[in-house]
C-alpha positions in Angstrom: 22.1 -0.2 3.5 20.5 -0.7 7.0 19.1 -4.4 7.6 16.1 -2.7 8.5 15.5 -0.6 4.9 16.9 -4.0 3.0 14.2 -5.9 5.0 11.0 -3.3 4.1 12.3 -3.1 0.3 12.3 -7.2 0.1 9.2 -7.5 2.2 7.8 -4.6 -0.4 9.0 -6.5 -3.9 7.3 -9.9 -2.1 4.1 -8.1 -1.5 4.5 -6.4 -4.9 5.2 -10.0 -6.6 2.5 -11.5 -4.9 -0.1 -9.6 -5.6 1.1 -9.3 -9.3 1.2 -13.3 -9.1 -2.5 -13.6 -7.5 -3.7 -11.2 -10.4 -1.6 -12.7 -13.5 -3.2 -16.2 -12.8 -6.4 -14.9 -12.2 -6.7 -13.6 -15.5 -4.8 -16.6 -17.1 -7.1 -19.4 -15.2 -10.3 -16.5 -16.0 -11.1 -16.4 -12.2 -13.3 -13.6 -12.0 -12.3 -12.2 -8.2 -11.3 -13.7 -5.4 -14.5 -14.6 -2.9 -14.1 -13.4 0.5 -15.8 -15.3 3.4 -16.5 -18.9 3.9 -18.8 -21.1 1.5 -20.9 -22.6 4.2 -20.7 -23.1 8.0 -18.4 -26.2 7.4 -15.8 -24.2 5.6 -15.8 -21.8 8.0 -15.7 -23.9 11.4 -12.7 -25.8 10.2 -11.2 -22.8 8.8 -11.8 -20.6 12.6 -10.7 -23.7 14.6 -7.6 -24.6 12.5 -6.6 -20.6 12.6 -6.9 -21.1 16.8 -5.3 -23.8 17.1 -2.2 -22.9 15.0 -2.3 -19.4 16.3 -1.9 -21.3 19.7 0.8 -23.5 18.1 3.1 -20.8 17.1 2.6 -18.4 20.4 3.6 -21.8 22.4 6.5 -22.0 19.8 7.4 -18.0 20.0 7.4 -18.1 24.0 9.4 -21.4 24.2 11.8 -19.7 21.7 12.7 -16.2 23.8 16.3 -15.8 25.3 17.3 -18.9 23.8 14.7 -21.0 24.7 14.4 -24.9 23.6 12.3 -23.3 20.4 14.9 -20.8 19.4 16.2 -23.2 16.4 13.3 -24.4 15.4 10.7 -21.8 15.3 10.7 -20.6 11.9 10.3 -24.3 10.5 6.8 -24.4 13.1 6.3 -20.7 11.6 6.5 -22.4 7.7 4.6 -25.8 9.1 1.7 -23.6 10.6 1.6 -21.8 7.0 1.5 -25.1 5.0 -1.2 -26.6 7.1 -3.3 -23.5 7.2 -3.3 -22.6 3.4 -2.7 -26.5 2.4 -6.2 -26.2 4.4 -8.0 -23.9 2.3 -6.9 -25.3 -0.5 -8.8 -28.2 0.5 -12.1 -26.8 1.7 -11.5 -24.1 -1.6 -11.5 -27.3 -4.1 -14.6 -29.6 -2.2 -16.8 -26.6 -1.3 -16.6 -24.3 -4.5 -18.8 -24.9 -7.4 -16.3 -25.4 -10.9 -14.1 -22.8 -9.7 -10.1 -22.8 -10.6 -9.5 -20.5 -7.0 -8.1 -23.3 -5.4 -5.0 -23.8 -8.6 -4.3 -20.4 -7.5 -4.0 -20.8 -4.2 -1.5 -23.6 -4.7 0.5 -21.7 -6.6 0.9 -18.6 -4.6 1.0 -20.7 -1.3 3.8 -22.3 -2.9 5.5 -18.9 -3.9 5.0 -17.8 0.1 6.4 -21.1 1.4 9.8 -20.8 -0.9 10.4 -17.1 0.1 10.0 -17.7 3.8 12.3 -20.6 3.3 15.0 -18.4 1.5 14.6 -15.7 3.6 15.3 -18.4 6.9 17.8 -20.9 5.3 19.7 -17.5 4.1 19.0 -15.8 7.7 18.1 -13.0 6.3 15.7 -11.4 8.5 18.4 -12.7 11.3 15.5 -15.0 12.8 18.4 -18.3 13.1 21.2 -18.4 14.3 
């Protein structure tokens, strides 16, 4: 099998499991749906500045990395730091700005699933992203 076809089919059974996962505890913690949008201005200043910022972070990261840059080891750790901080984010502003709602659980949960694939999928070199 072509690397390419291996990497849509595991990208596809992650997606799949994921969304499988996000539904599965939303009926076992009885969240009704997931909210889109921010709760307030607050939630959603931190949430457009942080998303800059990192954005910023991992272009920096991705340029310093290219024809064997000073980057090129180390940017898929900045790539799974940058995904940490942002969800590990949410979480936060999920649990102080929502009223009684378990969204934030599920969040941790799936964050957690996201973080463990993309480090498998690096450690492994999988996707062929380190050397």
């Amino acid at each position: 099998m072509e690397n390419g076809t291996r990497m849509l089919i595991v990208l596809g059974v992650f997606i799949a499991t994921y969304i499988l996962l996000e539904w599965a505890l939303g009926k076992w913690l009885k969240i009704e749906k997931k909210k889109k949008g921010y709760h307030n201005e607050q939630h959603k200043k931190w949430e457009i500045r942080t998303s800059g910022v990192l954005l910023v972070i991992v272009i920096i990261s991705f340029m310093l990395s290219v024809d064997g840059g000073i980057m090129r080891d180390v940017l898929p750790y900045v790539f799974i730091i940058c995904i940490i901080f942002q969800n590990a984010l949410r979480v936060y502003l999920e649990w102080k700005f929502s009223d009684g709602s378990k969204e934030y659980i599920r969040m941790v949960i799936t964050m957690g699933y996201t973080v463990l694939f993309f480090i498998t999928a690096f450690s492994t070199n999988f996707f062929g992203a380190v050397r």
